[in-house]
N, C-alpha and C positions, 0 to 999 in steps of 0.2 A: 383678434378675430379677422379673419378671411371676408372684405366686404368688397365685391364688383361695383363697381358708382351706380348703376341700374338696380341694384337692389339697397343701397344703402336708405338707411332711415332719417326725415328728417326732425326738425324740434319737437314739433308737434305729436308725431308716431312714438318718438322716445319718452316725451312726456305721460303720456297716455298708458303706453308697458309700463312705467314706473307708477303709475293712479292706479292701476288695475294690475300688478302683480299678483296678487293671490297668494299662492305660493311660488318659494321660489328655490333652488337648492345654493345654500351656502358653502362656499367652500376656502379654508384657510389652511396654509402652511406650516407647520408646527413642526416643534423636533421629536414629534413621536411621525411624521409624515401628515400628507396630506387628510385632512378631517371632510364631511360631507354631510346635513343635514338638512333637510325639504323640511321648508319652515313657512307658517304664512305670516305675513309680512302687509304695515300698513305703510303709505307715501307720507312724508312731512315733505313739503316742499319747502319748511322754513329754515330749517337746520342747513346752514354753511352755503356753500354755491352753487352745489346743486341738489342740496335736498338729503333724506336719508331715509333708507331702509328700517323701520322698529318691527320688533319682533319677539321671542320669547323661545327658550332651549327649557324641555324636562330639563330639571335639578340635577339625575341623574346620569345625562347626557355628557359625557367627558370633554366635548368639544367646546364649549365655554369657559373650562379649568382649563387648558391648555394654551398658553398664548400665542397669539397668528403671529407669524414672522411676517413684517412685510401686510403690503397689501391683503385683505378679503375680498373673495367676490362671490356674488351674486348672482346665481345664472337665472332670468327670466323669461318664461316660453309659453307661445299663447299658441295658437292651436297649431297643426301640424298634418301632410297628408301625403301619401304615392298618390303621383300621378303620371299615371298613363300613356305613354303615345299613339296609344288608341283613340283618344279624344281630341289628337290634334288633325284637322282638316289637311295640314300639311303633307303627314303621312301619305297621302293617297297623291299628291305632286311630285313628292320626291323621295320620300321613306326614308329622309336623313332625319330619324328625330328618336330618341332613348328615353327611358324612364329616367322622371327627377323625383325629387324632395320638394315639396312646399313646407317654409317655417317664418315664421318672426319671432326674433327673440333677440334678448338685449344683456350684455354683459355688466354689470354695476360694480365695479369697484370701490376698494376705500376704506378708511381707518375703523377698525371694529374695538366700539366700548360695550361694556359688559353693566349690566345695572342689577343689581341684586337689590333692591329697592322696594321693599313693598308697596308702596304708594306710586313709583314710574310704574312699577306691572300692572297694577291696578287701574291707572288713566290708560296701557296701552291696551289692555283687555277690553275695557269699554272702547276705547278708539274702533278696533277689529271687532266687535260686535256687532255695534253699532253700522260700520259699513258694509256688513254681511248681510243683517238683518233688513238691510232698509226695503229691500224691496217685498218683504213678505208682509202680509196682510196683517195678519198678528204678530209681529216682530217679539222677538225674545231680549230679556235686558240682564242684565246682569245681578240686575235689585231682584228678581224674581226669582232668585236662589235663596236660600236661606242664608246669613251674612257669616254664620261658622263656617257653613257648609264653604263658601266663596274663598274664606280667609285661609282655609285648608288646601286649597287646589292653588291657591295664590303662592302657599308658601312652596309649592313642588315643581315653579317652574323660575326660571329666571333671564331677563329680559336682555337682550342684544339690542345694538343700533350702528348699524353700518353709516356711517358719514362718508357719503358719496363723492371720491374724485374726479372720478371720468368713467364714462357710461359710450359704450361701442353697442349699437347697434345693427341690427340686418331684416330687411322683409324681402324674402324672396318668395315671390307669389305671381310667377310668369309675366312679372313685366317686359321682359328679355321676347315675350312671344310676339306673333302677329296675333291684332285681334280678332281674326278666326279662330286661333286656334285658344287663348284665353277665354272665348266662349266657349270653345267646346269644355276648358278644364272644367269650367264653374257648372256648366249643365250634366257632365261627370260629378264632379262631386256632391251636385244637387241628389241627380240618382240614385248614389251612394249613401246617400242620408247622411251626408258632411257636411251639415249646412255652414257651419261656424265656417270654417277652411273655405268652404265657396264665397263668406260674404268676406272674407278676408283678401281675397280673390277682388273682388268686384272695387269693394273700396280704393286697392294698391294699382287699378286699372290706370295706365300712365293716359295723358290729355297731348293727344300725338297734332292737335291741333297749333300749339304754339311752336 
């Protein structure tokens, strides 16, 4: 990955894309070619040195029969947005300024095992339910199905785990601007009803103080 020092990520950002992954799109190298699956995915930080991706592939899904050559990776991306050189103050100084991308996201590389295990799928499902449901008022559990009904859907899917070697990330979120013009992004994107990408914006604002 393509990282300017002004945008690169540091422990703590990485850490956090890797807590709050979500989904993320998997992709391994195989001798039928490259494979691709948007999976969601929970954080072990305890697994190895830096932690690993668990997760779970339909049964029917070819890309867990097929063995990765080589590293797996993980592509992880939290919100994303155009923005404008309309928003920048600049503009109207000197009119040297283009339309960019705002993203953060994080590459996860690393050794992929496969668990066809009904008991690992079984703690990873509740693991991912679990951190889904937390914040809902009536949280959903896993016991609240009926235990055929569970063991049925348990046996149709089959669990992955990326064991993590090295993780490259990037937040590029106009730190690179002046902060006139980072406000105008954020009050852009406010208007736009982008809020996520504006507070993503606000957070990544550099402390041009030290």
């Amino acid at each position: 990955m393509y990282v300017p020092q002004h945008f690169a990520a540091d422990h703590d950002v990485v850490r956090d894309l890797l807590a709050n992954a979500g989904a993320a799109n998997l992709v391994t190298s195989t001798e039928r070619g490259l494979l691709a699956t948007l999976l969601p995915f929970v954080y072990d930080p305890a697994v190895g040195e830096h932690g690993a991706l668990l997760g779970h592939f339909a049964r029917n899904n070819e890309q867990w029969q097929v063995p990765a050559q080589g590293e797996a990776l993980a592509i992880i991306q939290r919100s994303d947005a155009y923005i404008s050189p309309n928003w920048y103050p600049s503009k109207a100084d000197h009119g040297r300024v283009v339309p960019t991308w705002n993203y953060t996201t994080a590459h996860a590389y690393g050794r992929l095992v496969i668990h066809d295990d009904p008991e690992w799928v079984d703690g990873l499902v509740r693991r991912l339910t679990a951190q889904h449901e937390a914040a809902s008022d009536r949280p959903w559990a896993v016991d609240d199905a009926p235990a055929r009904y569970i063991a049925g859907q348990l046996r149709a899917i089959v669990g992955v785990e990326l064991v993590i070697t090295r993780v490259e990330a990037k937040r590029k979120l106009s730190q690179n601007r002046p902060e006139a013009d980072i406000d105008g992004v954020i009050a852009g994107l406010r208007a736009r009803g982008e809020q996520d990408a504006a507070d993503d914006v606000e957070r990544a604002r550099p402390d041009r103080k030290s």
